[in-house]
C-alpha positions in Angstrom: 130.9 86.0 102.9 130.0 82.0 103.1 126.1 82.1 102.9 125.2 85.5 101.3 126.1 85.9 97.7 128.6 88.7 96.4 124.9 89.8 94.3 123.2 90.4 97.7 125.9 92.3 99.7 126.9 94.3 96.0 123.0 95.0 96.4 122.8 95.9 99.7 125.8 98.2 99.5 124.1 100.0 96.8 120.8 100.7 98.6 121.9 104.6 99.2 122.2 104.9 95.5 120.1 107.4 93.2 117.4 104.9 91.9 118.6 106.9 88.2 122.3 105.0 88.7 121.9 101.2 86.8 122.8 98.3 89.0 125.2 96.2 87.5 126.1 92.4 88.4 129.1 91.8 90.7 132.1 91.9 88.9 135.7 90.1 88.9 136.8 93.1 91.0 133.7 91.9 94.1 134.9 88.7 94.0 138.4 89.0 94.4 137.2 91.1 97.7 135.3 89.0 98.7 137.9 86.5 98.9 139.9 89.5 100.7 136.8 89.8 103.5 136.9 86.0 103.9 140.3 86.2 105.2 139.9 88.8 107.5 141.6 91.8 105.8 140.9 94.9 106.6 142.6 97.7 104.1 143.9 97.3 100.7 146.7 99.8 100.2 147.0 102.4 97.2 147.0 104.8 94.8 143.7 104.7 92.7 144.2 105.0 88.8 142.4 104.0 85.5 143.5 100.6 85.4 142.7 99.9 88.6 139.5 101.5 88.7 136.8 98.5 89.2 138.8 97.2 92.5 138.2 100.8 94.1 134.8 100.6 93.2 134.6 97.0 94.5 136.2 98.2 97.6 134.0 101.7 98.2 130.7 98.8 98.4 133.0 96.9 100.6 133.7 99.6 102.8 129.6 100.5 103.4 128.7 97.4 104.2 132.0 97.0 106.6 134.6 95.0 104.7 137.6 95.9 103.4 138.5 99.2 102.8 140.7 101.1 100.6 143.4 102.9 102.3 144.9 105.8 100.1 148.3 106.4 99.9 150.3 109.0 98.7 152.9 106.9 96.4 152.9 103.9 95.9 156.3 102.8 96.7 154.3 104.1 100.6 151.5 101.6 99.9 153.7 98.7 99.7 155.6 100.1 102.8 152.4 100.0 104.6 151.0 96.9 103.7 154.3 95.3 104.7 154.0 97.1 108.5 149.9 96.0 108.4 151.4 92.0 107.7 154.2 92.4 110.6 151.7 94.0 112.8 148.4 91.6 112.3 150.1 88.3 110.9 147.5 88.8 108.4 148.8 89.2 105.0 148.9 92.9 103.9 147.2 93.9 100.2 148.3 96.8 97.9 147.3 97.7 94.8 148.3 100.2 92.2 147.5 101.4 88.2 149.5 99.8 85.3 152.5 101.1 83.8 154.3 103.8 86.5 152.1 103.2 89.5 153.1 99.4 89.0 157.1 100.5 89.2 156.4 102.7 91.5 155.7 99.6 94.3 158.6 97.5 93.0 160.6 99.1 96.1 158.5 98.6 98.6 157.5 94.6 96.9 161.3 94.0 96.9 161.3 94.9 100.7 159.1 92.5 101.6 160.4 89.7 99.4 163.8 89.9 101.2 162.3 90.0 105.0 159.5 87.3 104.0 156.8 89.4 104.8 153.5 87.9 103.2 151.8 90.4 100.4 149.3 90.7 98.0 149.9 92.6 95.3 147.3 93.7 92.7 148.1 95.5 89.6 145.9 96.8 86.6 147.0 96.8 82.9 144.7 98.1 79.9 142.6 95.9 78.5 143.1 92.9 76.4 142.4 93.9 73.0 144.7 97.0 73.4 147.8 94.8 74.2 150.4 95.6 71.6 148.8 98.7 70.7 150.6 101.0 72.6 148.1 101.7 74.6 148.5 104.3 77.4 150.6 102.6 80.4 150.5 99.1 78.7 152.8 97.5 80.8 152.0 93.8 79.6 154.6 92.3 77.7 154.2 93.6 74.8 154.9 96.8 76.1 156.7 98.3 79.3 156.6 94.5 80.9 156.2 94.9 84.8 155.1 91.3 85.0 158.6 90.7 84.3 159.7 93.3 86.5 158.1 91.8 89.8 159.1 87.7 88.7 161.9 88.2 90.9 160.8 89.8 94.4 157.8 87.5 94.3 156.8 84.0 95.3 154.2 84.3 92.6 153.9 86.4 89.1 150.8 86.1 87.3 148.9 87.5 84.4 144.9 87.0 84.7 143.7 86.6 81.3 140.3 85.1 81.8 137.6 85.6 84.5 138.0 81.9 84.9 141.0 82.4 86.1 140.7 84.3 88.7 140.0 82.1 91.7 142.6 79.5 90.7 145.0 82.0 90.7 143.9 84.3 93.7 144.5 81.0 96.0 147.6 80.4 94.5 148.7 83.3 95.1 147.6 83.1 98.8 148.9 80.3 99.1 152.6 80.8 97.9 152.1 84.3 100.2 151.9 82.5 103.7 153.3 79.2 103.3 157.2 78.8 104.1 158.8 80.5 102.1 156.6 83.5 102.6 156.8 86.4 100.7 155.1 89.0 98.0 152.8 87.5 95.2 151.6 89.5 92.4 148.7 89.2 89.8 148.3 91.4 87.0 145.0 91.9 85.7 143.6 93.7 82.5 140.9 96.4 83.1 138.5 94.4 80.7 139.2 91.2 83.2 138.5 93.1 86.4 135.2 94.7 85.3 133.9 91.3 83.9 131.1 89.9 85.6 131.9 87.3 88.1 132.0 83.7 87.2 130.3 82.7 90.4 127.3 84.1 92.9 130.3 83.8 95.9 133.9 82.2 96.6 133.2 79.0 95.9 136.0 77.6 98.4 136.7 78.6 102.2 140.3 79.0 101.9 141.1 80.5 105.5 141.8 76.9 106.9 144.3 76.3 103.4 146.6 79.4 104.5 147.0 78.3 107.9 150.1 78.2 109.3 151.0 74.2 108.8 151.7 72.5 111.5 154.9 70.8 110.4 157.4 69.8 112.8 160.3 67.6 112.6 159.8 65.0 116.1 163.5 63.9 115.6 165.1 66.9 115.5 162.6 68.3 118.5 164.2 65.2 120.3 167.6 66.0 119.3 167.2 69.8 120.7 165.4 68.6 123.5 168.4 66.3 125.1 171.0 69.2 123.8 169.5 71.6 126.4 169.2 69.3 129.2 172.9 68.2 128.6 174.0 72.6 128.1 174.4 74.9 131.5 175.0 77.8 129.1 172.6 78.3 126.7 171.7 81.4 124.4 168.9 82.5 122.4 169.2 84.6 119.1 165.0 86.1 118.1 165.0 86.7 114.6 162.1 88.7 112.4 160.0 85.3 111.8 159.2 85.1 115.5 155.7 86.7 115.4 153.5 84.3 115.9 155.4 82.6 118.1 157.3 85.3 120.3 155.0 84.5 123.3 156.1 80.7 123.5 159.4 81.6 122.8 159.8 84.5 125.5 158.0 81.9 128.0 160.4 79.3 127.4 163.1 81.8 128.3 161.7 82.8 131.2 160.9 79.1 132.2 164.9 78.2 131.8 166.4 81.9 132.3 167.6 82.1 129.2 169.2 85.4 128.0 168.8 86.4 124.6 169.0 88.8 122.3 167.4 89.5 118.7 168.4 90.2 115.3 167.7 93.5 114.2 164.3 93.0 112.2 163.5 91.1 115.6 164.1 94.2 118.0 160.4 95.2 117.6 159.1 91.8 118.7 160.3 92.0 122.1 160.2 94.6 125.6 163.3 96.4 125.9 163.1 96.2 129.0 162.7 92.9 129.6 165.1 90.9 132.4 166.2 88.5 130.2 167.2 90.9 127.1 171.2 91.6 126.4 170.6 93.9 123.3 170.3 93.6 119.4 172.7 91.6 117.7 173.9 92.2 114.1 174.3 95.5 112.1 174.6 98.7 114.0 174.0 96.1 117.5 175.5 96.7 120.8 178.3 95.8 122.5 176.2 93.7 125.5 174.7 91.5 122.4 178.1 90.7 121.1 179.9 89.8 124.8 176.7 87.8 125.5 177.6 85.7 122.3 181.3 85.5 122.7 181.4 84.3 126.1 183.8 81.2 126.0 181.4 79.6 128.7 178.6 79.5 126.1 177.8 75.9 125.0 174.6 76.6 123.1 172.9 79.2 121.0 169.4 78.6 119.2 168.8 81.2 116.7 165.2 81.2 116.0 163.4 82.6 112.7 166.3 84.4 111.1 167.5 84.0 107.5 171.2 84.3 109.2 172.2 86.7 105.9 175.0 89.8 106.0 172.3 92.1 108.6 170.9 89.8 111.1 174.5 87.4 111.7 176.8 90.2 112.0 178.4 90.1 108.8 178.7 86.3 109.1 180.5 86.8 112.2 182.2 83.4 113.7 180.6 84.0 116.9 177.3 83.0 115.5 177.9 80.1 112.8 180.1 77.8 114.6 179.4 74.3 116.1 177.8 75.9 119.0 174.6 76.8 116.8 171.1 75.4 116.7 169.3 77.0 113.8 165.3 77.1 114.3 163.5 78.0 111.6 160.5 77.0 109.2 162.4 77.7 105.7 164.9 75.3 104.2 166.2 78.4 102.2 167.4 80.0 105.4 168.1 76.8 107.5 171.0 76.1 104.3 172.9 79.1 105.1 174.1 77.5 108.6 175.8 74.2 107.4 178.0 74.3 110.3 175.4 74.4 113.0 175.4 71.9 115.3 171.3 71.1 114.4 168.9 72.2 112.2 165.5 72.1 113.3 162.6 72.5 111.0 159.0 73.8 111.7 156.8 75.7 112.6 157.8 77.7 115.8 155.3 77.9 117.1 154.6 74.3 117.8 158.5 73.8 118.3 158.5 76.2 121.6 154.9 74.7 122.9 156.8 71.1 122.6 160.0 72.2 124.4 158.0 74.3 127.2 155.6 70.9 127.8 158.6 69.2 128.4 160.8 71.7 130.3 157.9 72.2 132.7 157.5 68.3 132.7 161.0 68.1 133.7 160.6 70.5 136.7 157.3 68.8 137.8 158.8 65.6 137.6 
């Protein structure tokens, strides 16, 4: 939505309409969506209720002229569950959305999921409207009543209240932001009924953000060196795929492949891979297997990269010594996770993405040369 107005598309969605219904301006609710279609989503997960009554609407004139949709749920602990799967699946980031008060609780669950695998969400709740706050109103859920805000300020990156139509944008890309940059994870705006039916402070997004979520494209050259003469001086080298592989599963499988690698994954990294690939020894970590834990343990082994994993209790065996031990190159784009393996041999910060193109350009440099 960069050249036509939210006015125009609200319009043209409307055109099968009774001519007796009033047409409105876009509200709060359009632009927010907008914002949504701009970054390519596709469904907003939920459970419709009062509070949140102008973003269905927004979405219903979405869906007819073939932008995002609203995708019903039955709970909406479920809604969070399925944007969380939608992110993993799409790299995108996933949206739900619920009412105030218990439909708000009710996604704490599925919110707290994703905060603790860094899976990127955006999460929308309603609250009543601003002169009601302190009233008792029914579900108030602000803080002067039942305060979810303060509920979700610790399984998010981001906890805001929207008090102002103003506000909105500022806090939207914010929110996207602190979603999909390193350390990813749930962000959550709140945002009163009166606030969300407001009319929109501007015709359309006034910024493209899709090129300020990008993945960046940090990568630590030194450390890449580092890495990069540890391998050509290691006969036995091991790989460990954690859940922040995504994007970069193809680069890193090919790089395997390239040197012959065997690897296995974490558990959250299981679904990244072919089972029934040459090179794969089994999952490592809670309820893992047997092959996973010889391939690990094998005195002969003089390197193990473990790539995009947070290394806590699930993924590193229970902390098990096979794992964190001078042997250990940790590969990951988080400093949080990167500080739970002091003993590793290297750290090596980035993106992965541009990590595994750099070591295949100069493996198959190597072999060329």
């Amino acid at each position: 939505m960069n050249s036509t107005s939210i006015a125009l598309a609200y319009a043209a969605s409307d055109e099968d309409v009774s001519p007796l219904v009033t047409r409105e301006a876009p509200q709060v609710a359009d632009l927010i969506v907008a914002y949504l279609e701009q970054m390519g989503v596709e469904y907003v997960f939920g459970v419709p209720g009062g509070a949140i009554e102008p973003l269905y609407n927004a979405l219903a004139r979405s869906a007819r002229r073939g932008g995002p949709r609203p995708m019903v749920a039955r709970h909406e602990a479920g809604a969070a569950f399925m944007a969380d799967g939608y992110a993993r699946e799409t790299g995108r980031i996933g949206v739900c959305c619920a009412t105030s008060g218990p439909g708000a609780t009710n996604l704490i669950t599925g919110v707290a999921c994703a905060f603790d695998n860094g899976i990127p969400l955006l999460v929308i709740t309603g609250q009543p409207s601003l002169p009601s706050f302190g009233k008792r109103a029914l579900q108030e859920s602000a803080c002067t009543g039942i305060n979810t805000l303060g509920m979700f300020r610790h399984c998010t990156r981001y906890n805001s209240l929207v008090s102002h139509p103003e506000q909105i944008e500022s806090k939207l890309i914010t929110a996207l932001q602190r979603a999909t940059r390193a350390p990813r994870g749930p962000v959550h705006l709140t945002i009163p009924l009166d606030i969300m039916k407001s009319p929109s402070p501007v015709a359309a997004p006034s910024y493209d953000i899709t090129d300020k979520i990008r993945p960046t494209a940090l990568l630590d050259t030194d450390a890449t060196d580092e890495l990069i003469e540890l391998l050509q001086q290691s006969t036995n080298i091991r790989l460990l795929i954690g859940g922040s592989c995504g994007e970069a599963i193809g680069s890193v499988l090919q790089f395997a492949g390239l040197r012959g690698i065997p690897f296995v994954t974490t558990p959250d990294g299981k679904g990244l891979i072919n089972p029934y690939h040459p090179l794969f020894c089994g999952v490592f970590g809670f309820a893992g297997h047997c092959s996973a834990n010889a391939l690990l343990n094998d005195p002969a082994v003089d390197l193990i990269l473990a790539i995009g994993t947070s290394m806590n209790e699930w993924t590193s065996s229970g902390w098990s010594d096979s794992l964190l031990n001078s042997k250990l190159v940790h590969i990951d784009e988080s400093a949080e996770h990167l500080a739970r393996s002091p003993m590793a041999r290297l750290h090596v910060r980035g993106r992965l993405l541009n990590i595994f193109d750099r070591l295949i350009e100069r493996t198959q440099t190597r072999d060329n040369g």
